[in-house]
N, CA, C and O atoms as a CHARMM CRD file, in Angstrom:
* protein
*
  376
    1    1 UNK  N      0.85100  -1.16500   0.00000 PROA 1      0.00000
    2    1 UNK  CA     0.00000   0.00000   0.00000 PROA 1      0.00000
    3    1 UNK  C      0.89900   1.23100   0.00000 PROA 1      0.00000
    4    1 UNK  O      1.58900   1.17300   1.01800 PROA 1      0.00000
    5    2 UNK  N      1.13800   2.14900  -0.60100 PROA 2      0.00000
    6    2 UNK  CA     1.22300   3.84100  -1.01500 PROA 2      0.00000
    7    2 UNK  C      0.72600   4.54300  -0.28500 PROA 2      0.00000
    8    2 UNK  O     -0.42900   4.12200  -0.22900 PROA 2      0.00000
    9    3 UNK  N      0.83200   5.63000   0.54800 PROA 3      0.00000
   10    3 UNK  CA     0.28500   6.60000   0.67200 PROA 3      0.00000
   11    3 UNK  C      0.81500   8.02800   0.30400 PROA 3      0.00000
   12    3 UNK  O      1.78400   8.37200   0.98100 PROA 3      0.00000
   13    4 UNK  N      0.32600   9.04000  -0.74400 PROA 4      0.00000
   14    4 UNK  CA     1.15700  10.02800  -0.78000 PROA 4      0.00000
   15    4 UNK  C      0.41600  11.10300   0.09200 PROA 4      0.00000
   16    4 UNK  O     -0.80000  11.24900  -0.02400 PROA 4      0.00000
   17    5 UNK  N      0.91800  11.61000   0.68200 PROA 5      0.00000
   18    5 UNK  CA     0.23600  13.52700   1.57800 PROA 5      0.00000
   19    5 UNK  C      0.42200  14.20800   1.00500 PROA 5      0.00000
   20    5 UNK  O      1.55800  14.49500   0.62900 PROA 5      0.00000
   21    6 UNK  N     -1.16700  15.09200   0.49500 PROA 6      0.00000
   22    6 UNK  CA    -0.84800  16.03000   0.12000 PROA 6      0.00000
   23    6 UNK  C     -1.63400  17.21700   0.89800 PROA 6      0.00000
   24    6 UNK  O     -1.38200  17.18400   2.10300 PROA 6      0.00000
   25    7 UNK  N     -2.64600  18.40200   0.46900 PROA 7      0.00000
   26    7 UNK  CA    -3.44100  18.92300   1.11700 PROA 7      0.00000
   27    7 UNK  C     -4.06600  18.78200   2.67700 PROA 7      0.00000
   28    7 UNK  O     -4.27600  19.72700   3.43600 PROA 7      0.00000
   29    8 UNK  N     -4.36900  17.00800   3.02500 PROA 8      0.00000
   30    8 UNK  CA    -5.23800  16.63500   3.62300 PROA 8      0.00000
   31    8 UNK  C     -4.06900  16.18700   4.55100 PROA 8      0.00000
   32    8 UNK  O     -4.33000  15.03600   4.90200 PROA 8      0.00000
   33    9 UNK  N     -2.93700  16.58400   5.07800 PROA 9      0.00000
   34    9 UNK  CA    -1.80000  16.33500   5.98600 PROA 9      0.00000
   35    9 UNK  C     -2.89200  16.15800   7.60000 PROA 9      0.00000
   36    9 UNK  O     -2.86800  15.13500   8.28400 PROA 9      0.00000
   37   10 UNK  N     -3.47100  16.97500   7.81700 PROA 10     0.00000
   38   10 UNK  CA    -3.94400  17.05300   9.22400 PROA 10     0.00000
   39   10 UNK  C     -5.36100  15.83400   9.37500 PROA 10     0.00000
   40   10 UNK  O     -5.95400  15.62400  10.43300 PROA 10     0.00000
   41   11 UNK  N     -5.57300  15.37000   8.46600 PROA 11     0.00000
   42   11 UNK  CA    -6.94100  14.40100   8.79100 PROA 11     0.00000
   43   11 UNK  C     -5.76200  13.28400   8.31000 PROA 11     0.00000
   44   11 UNK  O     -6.48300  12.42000   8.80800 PROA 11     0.00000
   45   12 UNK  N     -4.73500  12.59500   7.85300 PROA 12     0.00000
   46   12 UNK  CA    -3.94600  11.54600   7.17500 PROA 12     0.00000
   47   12 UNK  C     -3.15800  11.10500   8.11100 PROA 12     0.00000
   48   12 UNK  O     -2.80600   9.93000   8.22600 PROA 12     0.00000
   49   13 UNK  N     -2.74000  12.30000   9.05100 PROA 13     0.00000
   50   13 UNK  CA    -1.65800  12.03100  10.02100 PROA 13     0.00000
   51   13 UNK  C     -2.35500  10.78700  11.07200 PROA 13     0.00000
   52   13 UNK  O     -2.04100   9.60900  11.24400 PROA 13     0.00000
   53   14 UNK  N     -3.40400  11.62200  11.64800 PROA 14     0.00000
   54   14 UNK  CA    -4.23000  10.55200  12.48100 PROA 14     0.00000
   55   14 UNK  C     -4.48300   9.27700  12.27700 PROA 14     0.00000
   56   14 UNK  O     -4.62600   8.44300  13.17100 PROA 14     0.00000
   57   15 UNK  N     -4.57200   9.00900  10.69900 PROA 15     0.00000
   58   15 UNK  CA    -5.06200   7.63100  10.22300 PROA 15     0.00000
   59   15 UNK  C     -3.53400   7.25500  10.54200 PROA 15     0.00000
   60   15 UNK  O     -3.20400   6.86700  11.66200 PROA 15     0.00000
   61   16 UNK  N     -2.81900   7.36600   9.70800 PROA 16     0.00000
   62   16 UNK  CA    -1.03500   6.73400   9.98500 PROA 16     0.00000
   63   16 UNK  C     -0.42800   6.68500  11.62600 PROA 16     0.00000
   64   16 UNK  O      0.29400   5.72100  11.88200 PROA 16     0.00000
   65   17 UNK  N     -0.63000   7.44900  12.47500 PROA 17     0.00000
   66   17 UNK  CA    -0.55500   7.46500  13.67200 PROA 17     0.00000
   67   17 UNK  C     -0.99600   6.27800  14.31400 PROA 17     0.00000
   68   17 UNK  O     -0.18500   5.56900  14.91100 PROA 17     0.00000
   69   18 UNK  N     -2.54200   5.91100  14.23300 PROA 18     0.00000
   70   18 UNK  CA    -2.97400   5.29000  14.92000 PROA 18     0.00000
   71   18 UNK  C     -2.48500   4.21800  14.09900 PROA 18     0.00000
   72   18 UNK  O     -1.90200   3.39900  14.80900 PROA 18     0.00000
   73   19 UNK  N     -2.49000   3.84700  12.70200 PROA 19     0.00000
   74   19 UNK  CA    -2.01900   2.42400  12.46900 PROA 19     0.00000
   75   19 UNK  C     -0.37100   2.33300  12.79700 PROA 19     0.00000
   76   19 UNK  O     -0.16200   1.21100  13.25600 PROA 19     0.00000
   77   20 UNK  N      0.22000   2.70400  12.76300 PROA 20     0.00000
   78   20 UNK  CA     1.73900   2.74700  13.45600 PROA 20     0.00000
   79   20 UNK  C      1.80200   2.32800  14.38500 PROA 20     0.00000
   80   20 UNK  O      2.54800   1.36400  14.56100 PROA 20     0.00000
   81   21 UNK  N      0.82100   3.01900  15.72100 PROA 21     0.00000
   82   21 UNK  CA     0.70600   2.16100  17.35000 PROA 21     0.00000
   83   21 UNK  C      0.52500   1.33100  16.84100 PROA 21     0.00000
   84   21 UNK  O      1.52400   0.68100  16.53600 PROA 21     0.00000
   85   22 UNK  N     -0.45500   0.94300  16.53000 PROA 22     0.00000
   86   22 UNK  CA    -0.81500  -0.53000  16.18800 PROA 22     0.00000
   87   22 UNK  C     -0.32800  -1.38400  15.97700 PROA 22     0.00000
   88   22 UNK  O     -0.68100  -2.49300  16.37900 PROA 22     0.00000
   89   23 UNK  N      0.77600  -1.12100  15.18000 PROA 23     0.00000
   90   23 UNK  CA     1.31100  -2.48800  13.99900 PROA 23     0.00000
   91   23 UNK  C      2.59300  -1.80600  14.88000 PROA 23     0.00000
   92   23 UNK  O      1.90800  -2.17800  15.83200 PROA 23     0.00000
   93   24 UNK  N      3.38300  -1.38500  15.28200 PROA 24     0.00000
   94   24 UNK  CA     4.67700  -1.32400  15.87900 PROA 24     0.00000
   95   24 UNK  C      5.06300  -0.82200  17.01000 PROA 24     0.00000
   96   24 UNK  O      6.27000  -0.70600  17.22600 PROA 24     0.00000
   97   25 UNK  N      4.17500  -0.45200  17.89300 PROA 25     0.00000
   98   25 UNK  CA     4.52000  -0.46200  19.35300 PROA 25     0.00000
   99   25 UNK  C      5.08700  -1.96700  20.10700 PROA 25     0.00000
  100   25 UNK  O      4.48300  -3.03900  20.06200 PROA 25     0.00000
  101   26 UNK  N      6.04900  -1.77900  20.60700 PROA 26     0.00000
  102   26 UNK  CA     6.65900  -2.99700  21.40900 PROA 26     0.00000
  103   26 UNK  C      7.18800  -3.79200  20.68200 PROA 26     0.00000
  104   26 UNK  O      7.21400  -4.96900  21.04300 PROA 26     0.00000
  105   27 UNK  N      7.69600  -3.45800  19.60000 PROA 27     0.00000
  106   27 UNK  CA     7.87800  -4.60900  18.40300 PROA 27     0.00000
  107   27 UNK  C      9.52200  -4.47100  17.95300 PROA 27     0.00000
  108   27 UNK  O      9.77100  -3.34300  17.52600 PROA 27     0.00000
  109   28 UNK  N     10.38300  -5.15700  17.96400 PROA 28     0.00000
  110   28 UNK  CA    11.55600  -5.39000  17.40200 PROA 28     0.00000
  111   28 UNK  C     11.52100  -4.69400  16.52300 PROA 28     0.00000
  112   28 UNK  O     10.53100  -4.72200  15.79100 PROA 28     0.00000
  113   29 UNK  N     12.69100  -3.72200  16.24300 PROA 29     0.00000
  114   29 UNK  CA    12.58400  -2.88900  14.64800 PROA 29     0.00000
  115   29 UNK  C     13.94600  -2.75700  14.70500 PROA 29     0.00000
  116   29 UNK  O     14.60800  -2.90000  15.73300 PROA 29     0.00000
  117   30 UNK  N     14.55800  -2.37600  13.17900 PROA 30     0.00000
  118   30 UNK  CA    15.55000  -1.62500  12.98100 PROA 30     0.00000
  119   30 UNK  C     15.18800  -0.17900  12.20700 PROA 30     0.00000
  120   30 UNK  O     14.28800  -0.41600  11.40000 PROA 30     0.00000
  121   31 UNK  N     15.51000   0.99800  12.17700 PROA 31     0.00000
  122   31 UNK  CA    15.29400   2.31400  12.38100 PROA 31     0.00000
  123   31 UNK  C     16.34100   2.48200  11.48100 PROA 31     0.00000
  124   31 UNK  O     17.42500   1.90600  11.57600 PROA 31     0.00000
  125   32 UNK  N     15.98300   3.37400  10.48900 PROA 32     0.00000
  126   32 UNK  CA    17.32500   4.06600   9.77500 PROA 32     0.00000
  127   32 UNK  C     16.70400   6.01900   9.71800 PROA 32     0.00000
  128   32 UNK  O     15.57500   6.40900   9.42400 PROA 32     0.00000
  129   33 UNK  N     17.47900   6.56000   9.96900 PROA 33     0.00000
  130   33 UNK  CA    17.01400   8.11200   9.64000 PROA 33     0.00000
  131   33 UNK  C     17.99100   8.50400   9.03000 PROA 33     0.00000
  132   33 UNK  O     19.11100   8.37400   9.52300 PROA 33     0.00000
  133   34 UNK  N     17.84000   8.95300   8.07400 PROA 34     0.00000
  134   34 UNK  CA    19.12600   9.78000   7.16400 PROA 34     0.00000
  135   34 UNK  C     20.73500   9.06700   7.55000 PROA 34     0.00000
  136   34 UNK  O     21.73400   9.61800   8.01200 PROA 34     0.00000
  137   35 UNK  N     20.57200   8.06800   7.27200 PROA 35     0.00000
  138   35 UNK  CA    21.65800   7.02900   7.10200 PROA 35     0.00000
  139   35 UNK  C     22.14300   7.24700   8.53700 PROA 35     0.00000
  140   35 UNK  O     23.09300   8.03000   8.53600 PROA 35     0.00000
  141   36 UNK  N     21.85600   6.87600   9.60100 PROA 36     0.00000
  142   36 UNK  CA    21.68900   6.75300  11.03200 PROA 36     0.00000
  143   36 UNK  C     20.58800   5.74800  11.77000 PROA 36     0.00000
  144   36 UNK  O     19.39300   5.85500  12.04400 PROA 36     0.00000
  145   37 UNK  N     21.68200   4.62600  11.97100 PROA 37     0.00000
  146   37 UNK  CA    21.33000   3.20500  12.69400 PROA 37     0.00000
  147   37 UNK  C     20.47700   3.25000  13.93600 PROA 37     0.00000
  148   37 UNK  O     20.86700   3.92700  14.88800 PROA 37     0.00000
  149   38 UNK  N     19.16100   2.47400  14.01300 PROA 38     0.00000
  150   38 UNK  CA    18.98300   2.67300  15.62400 PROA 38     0.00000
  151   38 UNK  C     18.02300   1.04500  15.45400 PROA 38     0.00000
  152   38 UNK  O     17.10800   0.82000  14.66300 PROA 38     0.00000
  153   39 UNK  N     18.66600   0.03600  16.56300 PROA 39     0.00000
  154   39 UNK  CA    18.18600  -1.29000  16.85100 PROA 39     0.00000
  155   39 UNK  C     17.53700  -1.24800  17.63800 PROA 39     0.00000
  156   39 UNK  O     17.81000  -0.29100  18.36200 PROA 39     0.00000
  157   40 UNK  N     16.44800  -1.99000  18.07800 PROA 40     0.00000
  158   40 UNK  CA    15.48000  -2.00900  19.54500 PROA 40     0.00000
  159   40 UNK  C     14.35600  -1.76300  19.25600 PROA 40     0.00000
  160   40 UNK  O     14.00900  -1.31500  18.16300 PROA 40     0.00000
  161   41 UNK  N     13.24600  -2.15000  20.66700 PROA 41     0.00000
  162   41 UNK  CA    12.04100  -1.90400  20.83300 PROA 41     0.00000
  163   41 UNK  C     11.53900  -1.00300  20.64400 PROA 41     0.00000
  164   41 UNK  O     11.52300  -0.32700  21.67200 PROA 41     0.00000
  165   42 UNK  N     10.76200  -0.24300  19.34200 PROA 42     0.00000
  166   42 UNK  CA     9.63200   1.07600  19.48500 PROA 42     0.00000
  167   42 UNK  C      9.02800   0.82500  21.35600 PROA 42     0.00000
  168   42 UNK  O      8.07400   0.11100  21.66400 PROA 42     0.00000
  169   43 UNK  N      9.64200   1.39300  22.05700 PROA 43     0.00000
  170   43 UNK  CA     8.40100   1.48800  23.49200 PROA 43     0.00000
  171   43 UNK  C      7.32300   2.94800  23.72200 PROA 43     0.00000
  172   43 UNK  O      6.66400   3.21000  24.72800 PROA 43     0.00000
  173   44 UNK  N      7.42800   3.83300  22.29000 PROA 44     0.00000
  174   44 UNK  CA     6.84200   4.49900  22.25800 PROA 44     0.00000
  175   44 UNK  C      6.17700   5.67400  21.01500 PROA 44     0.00000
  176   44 UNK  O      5.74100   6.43400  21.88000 PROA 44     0.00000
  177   45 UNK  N      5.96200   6.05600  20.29800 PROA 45     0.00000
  178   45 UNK  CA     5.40100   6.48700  19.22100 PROA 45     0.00000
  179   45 UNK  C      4.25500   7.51400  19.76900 PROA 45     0.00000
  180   45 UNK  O      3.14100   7.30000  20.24900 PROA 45     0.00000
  181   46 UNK  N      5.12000   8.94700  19.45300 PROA 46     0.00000
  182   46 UNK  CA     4.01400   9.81900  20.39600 PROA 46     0.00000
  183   46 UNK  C      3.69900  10.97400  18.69200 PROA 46     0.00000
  184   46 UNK  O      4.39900  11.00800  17.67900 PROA 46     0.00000
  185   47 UNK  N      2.32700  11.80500  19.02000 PROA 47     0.00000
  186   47 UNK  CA     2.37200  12.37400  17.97700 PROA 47     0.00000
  187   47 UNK  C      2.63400  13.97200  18.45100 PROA 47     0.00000
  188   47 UNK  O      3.14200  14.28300  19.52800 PROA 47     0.00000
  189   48 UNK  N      2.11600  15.04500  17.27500 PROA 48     0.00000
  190   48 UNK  CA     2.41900  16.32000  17.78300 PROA 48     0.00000
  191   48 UNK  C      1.33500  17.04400  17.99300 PROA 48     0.00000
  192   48 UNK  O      0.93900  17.88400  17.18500 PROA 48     0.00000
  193   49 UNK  N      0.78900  16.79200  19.04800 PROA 49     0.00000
  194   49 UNK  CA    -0.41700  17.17100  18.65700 PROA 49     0.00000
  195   49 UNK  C     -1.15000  18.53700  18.58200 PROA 49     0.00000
  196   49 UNK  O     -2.36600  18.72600  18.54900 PROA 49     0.00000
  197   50 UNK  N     -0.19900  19.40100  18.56200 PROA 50     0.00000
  198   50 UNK  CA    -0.15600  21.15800  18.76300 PROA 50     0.00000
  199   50 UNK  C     -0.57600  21.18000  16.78400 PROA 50     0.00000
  200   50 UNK  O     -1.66400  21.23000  16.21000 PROA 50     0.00000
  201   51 UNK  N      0.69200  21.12300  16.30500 PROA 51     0.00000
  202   51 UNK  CA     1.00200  21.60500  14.93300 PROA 51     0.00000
  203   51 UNK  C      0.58100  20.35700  13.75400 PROA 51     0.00000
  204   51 UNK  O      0.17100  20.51700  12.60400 PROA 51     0.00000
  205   52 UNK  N      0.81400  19.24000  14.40800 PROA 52     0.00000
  206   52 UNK  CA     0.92300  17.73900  13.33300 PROA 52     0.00000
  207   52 UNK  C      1.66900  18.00700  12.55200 PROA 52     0.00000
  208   52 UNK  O      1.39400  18.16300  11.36200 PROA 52     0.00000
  209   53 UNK  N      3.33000  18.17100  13.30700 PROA 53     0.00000
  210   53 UNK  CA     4.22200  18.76400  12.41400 PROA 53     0.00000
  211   53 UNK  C      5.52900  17.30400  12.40000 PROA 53     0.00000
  212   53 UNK  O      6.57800  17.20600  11.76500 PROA 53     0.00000
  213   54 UNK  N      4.84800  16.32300  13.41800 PROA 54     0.00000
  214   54 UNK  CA     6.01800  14.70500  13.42300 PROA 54     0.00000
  215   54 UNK  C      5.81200  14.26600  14.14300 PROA 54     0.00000
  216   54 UNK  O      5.56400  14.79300  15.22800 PROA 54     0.00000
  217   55 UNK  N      5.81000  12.67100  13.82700 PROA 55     0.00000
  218   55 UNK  CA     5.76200  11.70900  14.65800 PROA 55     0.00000
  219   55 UNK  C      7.12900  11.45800  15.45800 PROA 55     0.00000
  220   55 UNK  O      8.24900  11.71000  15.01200 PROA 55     0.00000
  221   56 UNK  N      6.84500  10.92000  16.70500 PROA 56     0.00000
  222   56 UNK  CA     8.05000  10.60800  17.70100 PROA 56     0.00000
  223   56 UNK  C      8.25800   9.49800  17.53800 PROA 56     0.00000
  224   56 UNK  O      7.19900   8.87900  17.63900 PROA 56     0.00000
  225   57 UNK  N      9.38700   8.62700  17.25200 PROA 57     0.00000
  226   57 UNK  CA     9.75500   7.00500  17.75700 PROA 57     0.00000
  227   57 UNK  C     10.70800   6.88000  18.69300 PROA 57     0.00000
  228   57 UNK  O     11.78600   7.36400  18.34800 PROA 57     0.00000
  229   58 UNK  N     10.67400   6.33700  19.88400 PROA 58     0.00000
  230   58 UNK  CA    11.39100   6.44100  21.03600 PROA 58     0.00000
  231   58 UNK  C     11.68700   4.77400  20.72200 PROA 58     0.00000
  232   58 UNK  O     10.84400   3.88600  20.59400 PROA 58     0.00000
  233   59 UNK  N     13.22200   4.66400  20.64300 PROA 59     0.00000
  234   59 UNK  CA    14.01600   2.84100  20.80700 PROA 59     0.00000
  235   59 UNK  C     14.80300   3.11100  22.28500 PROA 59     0.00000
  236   59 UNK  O     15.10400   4.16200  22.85100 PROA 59     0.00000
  237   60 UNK  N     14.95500   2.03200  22.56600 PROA 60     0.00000
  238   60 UNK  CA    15.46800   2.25400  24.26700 PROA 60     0.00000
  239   60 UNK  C     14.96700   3.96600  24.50700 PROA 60     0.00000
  240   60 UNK  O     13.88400   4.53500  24.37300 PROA 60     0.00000
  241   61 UNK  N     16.74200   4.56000  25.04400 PROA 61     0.00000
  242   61 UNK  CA    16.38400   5.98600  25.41500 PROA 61     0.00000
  243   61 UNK  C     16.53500   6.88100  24.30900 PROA 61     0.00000
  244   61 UNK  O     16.62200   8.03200  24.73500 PROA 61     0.00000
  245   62 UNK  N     16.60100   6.82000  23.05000 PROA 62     0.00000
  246   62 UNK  CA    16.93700   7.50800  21.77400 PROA 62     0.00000
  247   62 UNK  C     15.44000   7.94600  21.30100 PROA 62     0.00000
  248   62 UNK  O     14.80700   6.92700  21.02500 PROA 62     0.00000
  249   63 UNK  N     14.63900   9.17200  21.11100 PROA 63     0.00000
  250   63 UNK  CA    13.59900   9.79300  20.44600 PROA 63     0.00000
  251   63 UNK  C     13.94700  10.07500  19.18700 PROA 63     0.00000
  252   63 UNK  O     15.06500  10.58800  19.14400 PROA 63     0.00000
  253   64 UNK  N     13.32400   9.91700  17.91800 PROA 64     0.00000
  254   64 UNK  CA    13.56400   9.90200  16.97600 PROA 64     0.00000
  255   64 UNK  C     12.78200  10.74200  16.16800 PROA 64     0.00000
  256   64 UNK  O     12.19900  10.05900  15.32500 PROA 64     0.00000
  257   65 UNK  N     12.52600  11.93100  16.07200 PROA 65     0.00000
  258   65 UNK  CA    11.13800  12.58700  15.04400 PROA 65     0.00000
  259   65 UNK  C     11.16600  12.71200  13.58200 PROA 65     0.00000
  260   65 UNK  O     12.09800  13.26300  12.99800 PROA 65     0.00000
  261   66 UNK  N     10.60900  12.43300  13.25600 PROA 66     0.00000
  262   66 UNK  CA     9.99100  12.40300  11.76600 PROA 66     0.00000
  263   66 UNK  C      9.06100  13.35200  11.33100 PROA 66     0.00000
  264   66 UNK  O      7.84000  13.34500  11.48500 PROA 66     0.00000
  265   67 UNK  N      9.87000  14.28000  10.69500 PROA 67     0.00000
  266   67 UNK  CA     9.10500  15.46300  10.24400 PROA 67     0.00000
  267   67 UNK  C      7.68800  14.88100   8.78600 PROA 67     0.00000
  268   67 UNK  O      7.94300  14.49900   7.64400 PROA 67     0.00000
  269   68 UNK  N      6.30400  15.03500   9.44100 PROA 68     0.00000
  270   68 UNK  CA     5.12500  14.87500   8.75900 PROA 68     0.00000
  271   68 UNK  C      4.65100  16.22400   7.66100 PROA 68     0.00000
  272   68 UNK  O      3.66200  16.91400   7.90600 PROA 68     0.00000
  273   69 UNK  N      5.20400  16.36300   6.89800 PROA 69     0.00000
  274   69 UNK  CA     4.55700  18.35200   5.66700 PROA 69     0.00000
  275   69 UNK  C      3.99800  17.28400   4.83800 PROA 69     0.00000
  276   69 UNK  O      3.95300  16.05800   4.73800 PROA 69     0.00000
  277   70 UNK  N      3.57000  18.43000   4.26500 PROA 70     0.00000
  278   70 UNK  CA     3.00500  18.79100   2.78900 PROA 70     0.00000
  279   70 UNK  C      3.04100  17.66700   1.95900 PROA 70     0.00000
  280   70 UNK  O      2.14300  17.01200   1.42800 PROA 70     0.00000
  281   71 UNK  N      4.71100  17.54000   1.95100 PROA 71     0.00000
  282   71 UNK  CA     5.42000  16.95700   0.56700 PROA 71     0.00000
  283   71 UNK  C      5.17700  15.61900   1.42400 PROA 71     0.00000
  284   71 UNK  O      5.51700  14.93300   0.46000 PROA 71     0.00000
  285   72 UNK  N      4.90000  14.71000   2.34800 PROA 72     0.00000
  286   72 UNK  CA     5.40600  13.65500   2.77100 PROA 72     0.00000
  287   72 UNK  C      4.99000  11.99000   2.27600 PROA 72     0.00000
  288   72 UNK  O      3.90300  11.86400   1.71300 PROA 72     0.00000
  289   73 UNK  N      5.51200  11.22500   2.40400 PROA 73     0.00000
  290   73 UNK  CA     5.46900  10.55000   0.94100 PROA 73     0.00000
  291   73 UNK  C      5.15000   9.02700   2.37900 PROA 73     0.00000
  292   73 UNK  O      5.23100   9.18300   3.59700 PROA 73     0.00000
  293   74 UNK  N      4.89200   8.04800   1.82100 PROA 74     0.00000
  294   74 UNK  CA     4.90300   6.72700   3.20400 PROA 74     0.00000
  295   74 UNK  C      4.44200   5.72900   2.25200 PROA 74     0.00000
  296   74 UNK  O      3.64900   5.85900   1.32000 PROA 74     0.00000
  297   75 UNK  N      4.97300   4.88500   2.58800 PROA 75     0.00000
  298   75 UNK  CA     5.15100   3.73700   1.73500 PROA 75     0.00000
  299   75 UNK  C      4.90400   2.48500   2.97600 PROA 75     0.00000
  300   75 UNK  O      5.55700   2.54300   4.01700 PROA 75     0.00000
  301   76 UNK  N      4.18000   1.68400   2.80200 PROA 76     0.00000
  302   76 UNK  CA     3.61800   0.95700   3.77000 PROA 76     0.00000
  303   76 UNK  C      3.63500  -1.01200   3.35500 PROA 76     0.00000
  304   76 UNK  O      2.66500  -1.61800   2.89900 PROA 76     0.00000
  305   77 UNK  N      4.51700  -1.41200   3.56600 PROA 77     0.00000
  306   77 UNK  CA     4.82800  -3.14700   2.79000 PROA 77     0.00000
  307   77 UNK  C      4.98600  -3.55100   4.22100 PROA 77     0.00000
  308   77 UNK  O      5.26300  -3.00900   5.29100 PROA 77     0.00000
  309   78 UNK  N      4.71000  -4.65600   3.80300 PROA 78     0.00000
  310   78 UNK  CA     5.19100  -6.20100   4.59800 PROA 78     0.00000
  311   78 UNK  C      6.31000  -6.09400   5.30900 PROA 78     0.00000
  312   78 UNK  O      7.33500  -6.30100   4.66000 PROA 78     0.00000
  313   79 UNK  N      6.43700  -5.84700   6.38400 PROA 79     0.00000
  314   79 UNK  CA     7.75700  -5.83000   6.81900 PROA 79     0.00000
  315   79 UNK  C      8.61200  -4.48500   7.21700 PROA 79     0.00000
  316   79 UNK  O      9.27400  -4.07400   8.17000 PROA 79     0.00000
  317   80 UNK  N      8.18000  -4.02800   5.85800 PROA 80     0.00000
  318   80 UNK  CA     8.71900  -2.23500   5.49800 PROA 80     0.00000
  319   80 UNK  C      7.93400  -0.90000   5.81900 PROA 80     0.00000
  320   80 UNK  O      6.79200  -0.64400   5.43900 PROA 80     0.00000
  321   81 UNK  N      8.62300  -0.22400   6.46400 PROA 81     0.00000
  322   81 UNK  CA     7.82100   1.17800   6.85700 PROA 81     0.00000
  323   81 UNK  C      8.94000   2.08400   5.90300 PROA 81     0.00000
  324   81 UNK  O     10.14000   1.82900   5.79100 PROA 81     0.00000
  325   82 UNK  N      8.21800   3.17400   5.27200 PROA 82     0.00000
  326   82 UNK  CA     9.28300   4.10200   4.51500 PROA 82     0.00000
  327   82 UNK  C      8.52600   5.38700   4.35900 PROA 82     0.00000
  328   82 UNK  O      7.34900   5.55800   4.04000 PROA 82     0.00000
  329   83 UNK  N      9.62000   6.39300   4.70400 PROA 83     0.00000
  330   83 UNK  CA     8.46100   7.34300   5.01900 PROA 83     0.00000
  331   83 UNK  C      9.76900   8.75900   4.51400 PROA 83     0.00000
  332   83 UNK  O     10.87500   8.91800   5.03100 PROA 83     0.00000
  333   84 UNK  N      9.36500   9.30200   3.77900 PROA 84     0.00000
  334   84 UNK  CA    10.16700  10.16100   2.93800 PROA 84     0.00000
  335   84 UNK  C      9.45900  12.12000   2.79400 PROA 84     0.00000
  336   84 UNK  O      8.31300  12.39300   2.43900 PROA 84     0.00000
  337   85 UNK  N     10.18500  12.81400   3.05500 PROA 85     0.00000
  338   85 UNK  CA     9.66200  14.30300   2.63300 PROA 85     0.00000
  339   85 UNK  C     11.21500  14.95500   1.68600 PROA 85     0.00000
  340   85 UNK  O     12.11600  14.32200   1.13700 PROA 85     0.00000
  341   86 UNK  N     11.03900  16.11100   1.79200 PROA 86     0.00000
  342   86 UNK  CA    12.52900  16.38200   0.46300 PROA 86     0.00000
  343   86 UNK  C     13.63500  16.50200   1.41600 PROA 86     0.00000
  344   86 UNK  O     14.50900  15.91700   0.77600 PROA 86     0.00000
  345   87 UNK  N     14.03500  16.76300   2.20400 PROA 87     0.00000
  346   87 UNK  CA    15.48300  16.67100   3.14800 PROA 87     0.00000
  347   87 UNK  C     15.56000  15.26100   4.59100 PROA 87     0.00000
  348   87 UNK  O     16.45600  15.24100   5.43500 PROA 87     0.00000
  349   88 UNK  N     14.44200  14.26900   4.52900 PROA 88     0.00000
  350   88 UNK  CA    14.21500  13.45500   5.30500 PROA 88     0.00000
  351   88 UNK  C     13.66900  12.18000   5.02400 PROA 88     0.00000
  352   88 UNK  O     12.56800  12.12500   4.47600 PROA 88     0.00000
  353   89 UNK  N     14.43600  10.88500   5.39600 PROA 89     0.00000
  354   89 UNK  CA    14.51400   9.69200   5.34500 PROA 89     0.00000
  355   89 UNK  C     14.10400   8.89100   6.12100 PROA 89     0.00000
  356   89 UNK  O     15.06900   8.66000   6.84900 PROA 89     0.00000
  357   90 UNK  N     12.92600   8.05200   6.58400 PROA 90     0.00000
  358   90 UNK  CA    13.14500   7.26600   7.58900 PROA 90     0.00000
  359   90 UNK  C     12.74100   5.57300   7.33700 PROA 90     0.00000
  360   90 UNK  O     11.60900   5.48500   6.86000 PROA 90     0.00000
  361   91 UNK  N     13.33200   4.38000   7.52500 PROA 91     0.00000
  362   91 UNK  CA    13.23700   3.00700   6.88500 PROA 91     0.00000
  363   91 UNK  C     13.28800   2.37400   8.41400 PROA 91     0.00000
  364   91 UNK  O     14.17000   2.50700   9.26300 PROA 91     0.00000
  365   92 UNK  N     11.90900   1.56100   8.48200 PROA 92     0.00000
  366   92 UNK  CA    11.69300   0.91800   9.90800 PROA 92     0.00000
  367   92 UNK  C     11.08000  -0.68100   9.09200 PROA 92     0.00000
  368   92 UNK  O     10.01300  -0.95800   8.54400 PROA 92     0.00000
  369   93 UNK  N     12.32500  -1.46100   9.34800 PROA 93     0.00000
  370   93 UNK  CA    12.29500  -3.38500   9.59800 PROA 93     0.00000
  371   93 UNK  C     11.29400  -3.25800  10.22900 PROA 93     0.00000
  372   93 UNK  O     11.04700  -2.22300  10.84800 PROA 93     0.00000
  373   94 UNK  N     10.33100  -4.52800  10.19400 PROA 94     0.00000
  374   94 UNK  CA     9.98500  -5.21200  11.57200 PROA 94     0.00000
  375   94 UNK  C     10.71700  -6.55900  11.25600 PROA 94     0.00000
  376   94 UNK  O     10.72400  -7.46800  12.08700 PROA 94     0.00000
């Protein structure tokens, strides 16, 4: 499944949010952000809920945010989380 964001960023975020808890809270992952390694348990996935400007992924004690705009692109496979805007990368294993 594809998802591209465009206009509708603030009603899209919520849908992706809540399926994210879902499918990867407590769950073994490997984490890549702009070619930067992170192994371990998601024990947390918080959103923003002022601006809906990024999602949080917390592995052990490392917070990780993921800037959510305009341009933001998410790619959703088996296994694969991929989640892309124009200066930001993020690739989550399960």
């Amino acid at each position: 499944m594809r998802l591209y964001v465009s206009n509708t960023k603030d009603q899209i975020i919520f849908l992706l949010f809540d399926f994210l808890l879902a499918t990867l809270l407590e769950k073994e992952v490997k984490l890549i952000f702009n070619e930067r390694s992170y192994e371990g348990t998601i024990s947390k996935i918080q959103l923003d809920e002022e601006e809906y400007e990024y999602i949080e992924f917390t592995i052990g004690e490392k917070a990780i945010k993921f800037p959510f705009v305009e341009d933001s692109k998410v790619r959703l496979d088996k296994g694969l989380f991929y989640f892309e805007t124009r200066s930001n990368t993020i690739l989550i294993y399960v």
